[in-house]
N, C-alpha and C positions, 0 to 999 in steps of 0.2 A: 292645745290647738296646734294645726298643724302648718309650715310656713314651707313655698317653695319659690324661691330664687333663680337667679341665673349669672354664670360665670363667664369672663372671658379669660383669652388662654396668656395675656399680661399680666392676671391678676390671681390666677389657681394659686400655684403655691401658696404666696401669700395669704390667702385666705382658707388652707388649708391647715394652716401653720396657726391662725387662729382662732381653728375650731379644736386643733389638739389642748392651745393654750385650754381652752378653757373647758376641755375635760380633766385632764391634767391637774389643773389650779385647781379645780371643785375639791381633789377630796375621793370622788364619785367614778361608779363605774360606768364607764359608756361605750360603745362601737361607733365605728365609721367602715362604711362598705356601699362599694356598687355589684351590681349582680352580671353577670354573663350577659354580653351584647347588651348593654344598656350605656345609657349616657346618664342618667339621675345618682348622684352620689347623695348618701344619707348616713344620718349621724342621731343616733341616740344617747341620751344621759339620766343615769337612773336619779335620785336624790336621795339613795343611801351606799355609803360605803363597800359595806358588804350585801352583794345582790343575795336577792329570795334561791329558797332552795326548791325546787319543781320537780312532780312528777314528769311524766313523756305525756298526757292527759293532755295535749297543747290545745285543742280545740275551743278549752274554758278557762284560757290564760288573756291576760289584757296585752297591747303591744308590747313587744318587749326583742332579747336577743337573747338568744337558749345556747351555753356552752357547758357542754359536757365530755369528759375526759374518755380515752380509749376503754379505760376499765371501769367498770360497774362501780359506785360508791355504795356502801352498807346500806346505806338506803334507797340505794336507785336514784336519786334524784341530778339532777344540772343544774348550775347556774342559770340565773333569769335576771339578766337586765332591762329593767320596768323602763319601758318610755314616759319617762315622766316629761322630759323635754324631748322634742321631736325637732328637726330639720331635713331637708334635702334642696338641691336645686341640682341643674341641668352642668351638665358642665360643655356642654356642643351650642349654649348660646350666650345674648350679651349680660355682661355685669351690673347688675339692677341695683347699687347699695341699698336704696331710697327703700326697697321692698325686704331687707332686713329687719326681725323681729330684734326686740333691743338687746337682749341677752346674748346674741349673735354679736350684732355691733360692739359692744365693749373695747373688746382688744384690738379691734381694729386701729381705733385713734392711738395705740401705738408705735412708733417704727418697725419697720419690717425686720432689720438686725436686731431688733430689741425682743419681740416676739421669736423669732429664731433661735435668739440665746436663751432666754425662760425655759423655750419649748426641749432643746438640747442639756442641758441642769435638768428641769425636770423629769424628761425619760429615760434618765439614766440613774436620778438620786430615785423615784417611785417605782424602778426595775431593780435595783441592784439586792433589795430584801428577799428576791427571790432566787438571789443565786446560790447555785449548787455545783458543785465538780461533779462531771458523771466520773463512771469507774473506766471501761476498758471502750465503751459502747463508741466513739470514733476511730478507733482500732484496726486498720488492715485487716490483721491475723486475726484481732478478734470475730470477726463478721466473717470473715473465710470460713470459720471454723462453726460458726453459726449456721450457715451455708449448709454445710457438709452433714451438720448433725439433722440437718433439715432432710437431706438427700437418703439419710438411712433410715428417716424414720417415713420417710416415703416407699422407699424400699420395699419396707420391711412391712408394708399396707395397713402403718398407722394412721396414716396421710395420705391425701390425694395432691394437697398443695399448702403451703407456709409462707406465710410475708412478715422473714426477719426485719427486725429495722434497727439504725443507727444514727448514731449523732453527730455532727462536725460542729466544734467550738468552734467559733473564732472569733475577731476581736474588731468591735468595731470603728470603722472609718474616723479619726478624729475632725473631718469636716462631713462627721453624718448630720443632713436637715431631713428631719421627719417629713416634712412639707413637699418638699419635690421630690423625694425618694418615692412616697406614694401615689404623686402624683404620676414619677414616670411608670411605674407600675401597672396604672391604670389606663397607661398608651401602648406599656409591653405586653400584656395579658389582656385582650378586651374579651376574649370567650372565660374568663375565667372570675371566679368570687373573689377579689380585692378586699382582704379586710382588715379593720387593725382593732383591737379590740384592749381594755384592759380594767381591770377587777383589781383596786387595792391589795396588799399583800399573798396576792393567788395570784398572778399574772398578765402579763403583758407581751404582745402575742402579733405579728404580722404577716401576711400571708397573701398567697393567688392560687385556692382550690379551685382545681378543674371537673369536681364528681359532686354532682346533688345527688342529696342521700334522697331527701324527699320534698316534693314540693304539690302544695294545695294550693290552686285560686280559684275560685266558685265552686263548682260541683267535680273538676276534674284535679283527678292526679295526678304527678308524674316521679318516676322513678328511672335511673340508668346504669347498665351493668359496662363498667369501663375497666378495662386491664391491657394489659400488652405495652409495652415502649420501647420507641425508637427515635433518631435523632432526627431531625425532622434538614434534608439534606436536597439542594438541584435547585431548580427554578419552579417548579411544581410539586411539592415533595407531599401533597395530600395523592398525586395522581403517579407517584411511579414509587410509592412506598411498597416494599415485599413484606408479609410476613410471613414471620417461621410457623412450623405446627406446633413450636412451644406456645408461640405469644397466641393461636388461633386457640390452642385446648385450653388456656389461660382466662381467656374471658370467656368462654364457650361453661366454663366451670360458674363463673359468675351470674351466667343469664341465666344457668341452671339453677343457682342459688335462689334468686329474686322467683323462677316459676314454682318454687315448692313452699318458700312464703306464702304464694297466692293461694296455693292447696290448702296450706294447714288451714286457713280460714273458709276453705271451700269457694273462692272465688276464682271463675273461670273464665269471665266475659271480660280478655283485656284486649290493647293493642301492643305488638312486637312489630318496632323498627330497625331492622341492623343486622350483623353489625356494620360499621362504615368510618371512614379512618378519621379523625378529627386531630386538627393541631389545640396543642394546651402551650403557649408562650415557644420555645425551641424543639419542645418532642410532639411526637404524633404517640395517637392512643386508637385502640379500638374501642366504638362504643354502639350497644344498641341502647333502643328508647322504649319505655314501658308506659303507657298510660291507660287511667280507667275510668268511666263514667261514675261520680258516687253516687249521684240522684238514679242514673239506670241500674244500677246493681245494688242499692240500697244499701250502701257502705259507707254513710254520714262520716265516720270517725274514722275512716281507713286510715289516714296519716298518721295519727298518732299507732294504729297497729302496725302498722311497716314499719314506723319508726324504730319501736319497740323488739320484731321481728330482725329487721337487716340488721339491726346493730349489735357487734361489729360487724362490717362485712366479710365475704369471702376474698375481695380486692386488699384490706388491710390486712388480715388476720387468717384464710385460709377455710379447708374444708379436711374433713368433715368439722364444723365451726368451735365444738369442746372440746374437741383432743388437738387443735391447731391454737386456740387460746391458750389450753395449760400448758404445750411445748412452747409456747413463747414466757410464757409467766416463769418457768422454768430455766431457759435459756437465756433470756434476753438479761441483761444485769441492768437496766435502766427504767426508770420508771417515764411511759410517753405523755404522761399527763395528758394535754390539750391534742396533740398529734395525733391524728386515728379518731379522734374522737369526732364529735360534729359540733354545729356551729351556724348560725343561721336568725334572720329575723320570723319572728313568728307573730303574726293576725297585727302586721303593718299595712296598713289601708287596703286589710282583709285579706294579704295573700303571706303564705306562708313557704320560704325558700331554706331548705335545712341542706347545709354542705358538709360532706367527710373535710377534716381539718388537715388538709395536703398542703405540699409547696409554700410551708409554715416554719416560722421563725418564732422561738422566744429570747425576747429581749432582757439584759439580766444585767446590769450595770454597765460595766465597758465592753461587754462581749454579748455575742447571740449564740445559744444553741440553736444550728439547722437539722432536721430530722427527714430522713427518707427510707421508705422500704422496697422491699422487692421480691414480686410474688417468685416462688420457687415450684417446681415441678419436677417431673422425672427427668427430662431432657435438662435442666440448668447445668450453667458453667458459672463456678462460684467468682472466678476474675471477671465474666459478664456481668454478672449482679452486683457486683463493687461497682464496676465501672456504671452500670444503671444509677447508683444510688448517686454518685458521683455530680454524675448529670440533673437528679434531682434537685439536690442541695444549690446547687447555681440559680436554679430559679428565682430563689431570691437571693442568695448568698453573695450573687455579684453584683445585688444594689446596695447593701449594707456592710461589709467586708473591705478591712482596711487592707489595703496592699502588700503584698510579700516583699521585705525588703530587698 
């Protein structure tokens, strides 16, 4: 059954904080995420430990939250966390307790400190199994050099474009509250996917992706080719942002990508918006907008083939798409697991929203690895692409991030 609520802004946290509790206490894998320009935050919980393992076939899936990693598993499949319990409410109106399903209510009869502390023990004793030392992968030099080997092998017209990526440990805030940390998240980012997600001994994972991979509700599609960044600066910075002809050939690579997916299937009847400069929390991006009739062009199951098609993108991963994966498989000495990959609720009250896993955080005992990349081209400068990724990492790095001493 499904339950929806309503919050006021005295009581979020708090009630934020006990909805982690009691994903968290289950046991159970579950999400909590709001979508781009929305005010409905929603939170599912499977009733088993370790989620089902899923084809892309999403169409003849039950509700659920589909996480799949940057690279192919042997058998193709993602994570699927089953909605076996469902919630959401409003967070832009008043706080209804009274209209709380009871399994909601529980922890509430709590203290707030008391809940907060459970919640802080437990997402650091159910993350800390997952920890791992990466090798060189936060590294200056190392990603310099990353950089560089990217530039000759563009050069040298293995490549048209590469998006190295890197890591920043660091260690987190000892007054981190899960509760309000996503909540302010969810007042810093409102154009972006807000999510927190996490899977018994596979991960635990926070994040504000700014790029749908793909998204079905009724008969229509939608897909977006986003690339380019810049620091979003002035009193107007949607309307007096420059771009370079790197960041323009940059996404212009991208939209090309998404039109020759549409070919290999032979599908020609879509709509192109763009591109047009959009803010994502502090940077501006370029993006256009792709959608298609499925009922007009008899394309039932498109989502799950784009899915299947775009991923990975030419935005995380580069062109031409197999020889910019293996130079990164090759290069990269870090594995991005959940990073790059996507991430999204699928056939929740019939609409399905799948996001690339950007501006993502894993959580790993007393520290988070943050992860960012940075599309490369002929024109790149390897100290701009640091300084890009830089800027990434802050996106969430500055809610969670104990201070330099």
């Amino acid at each position: 059954m499904n339950y929806t609520v309503t919050s006021s802004p005295t009581t979020q946290s708090e009630f934020l904080d006990s909805l982690f509790l009691k994903g968290l206490d289950s046991g159970k894998s579950f999400a909590v995420w709001r979508k781009p320009k929305s005010q409905k935050l929603e939170f599912l919980l499977d009733d088993k430990a370790t989620p089902a393992r899923v084809d892309l076939s999403f169409e003849e899936l039950p509700a659920g939250f589909i996480v799949h990693p940057f690279a192919d598993q042997e058998d193709k499949k993602a994570f699927f966390i089953k909605s076996n319990q469902y919630f959401s409410f409003q967070l832009d109106q008043d706080f209804v307790q009274e209209d709380f399903p009871e399994w909601v209510k529980s922890p509430i009869n709590q203290s707030s400190e008391a809940i907060k502390s459970q919640v802080k023990s437990l997402i650091r004793k159910k993350s800390e199994s997952t920890f791992t030392r990466e090798a060189e992968s936060d590294q200056k030099p190392h990603f310099i050099r990353l950089v560089q080997r990217g530039l000759v092998a563009i050069e040298s017209g293995v490549l048209e474009k590469v998006v190295p990526a890197r890591t920043k440990q660091v260690q987190i805030s000892d007054d981190f509250d899960l509760g309000q940390t996503f909540l302010e998240m969810l007042e810093a980012y409102p154009n972006s996917f807000v999510n927190f997600f996490h899977i018994p001994q596979i991960g635990t994972w926070i994040g504000a992706s700014p790029e749908v991979l793909i998204e079905t509700k009724g008969d229509q599609f939608y897909t977006m080719a986003l690339a380019g960044t810049q620091p979003a600066s002035g009193e107007n910075p949607l309307k007096s942002a420059a771009w370079t002809q790197k960041e323009i050939e940059e996404q212009a690579l991208v939209c090309r990508y998404i039109v020759e997916c549409f070919k290999k299937i032979r599908l020609r009847e879509y709509d192109e918006h763009g591109p047009k400069t959009v803010m994502a929390g502090s940077l501006l991006h370029l993006r256009s907008d792709f959608r298609v009739d499925m009922r007009a062009t008899g394309f039932s199951q498109l989502g799950s083939v784009m899915l299947d098609l775009l991923h990975p993108t030419s935005a995380v991963c580069g062109m031409p798409r197999k020889e910019a994966h293996e130079f990164l498989q090759e290069n990269e000495d870090f594995d991005r697991s959940f990073f790059a990959g996507f991430i999204g609720p699928v056939n929740v009250q019939e609409e399905t929203s799948i996001f690339v896993n950007l501006r993502t955080a894993s959580l790993r005992g007393e520290n988070a690895i943050l992860y960012a990349g940075a599309g490369v081209t002929e024109d790149s400068d390897p100290e701009k692409e640091w300084e890009e990724t830089e800027l990434k990492c802050q996106i969430i790095g500055k809610f969670i991030q104990k201070p330099s001493a």
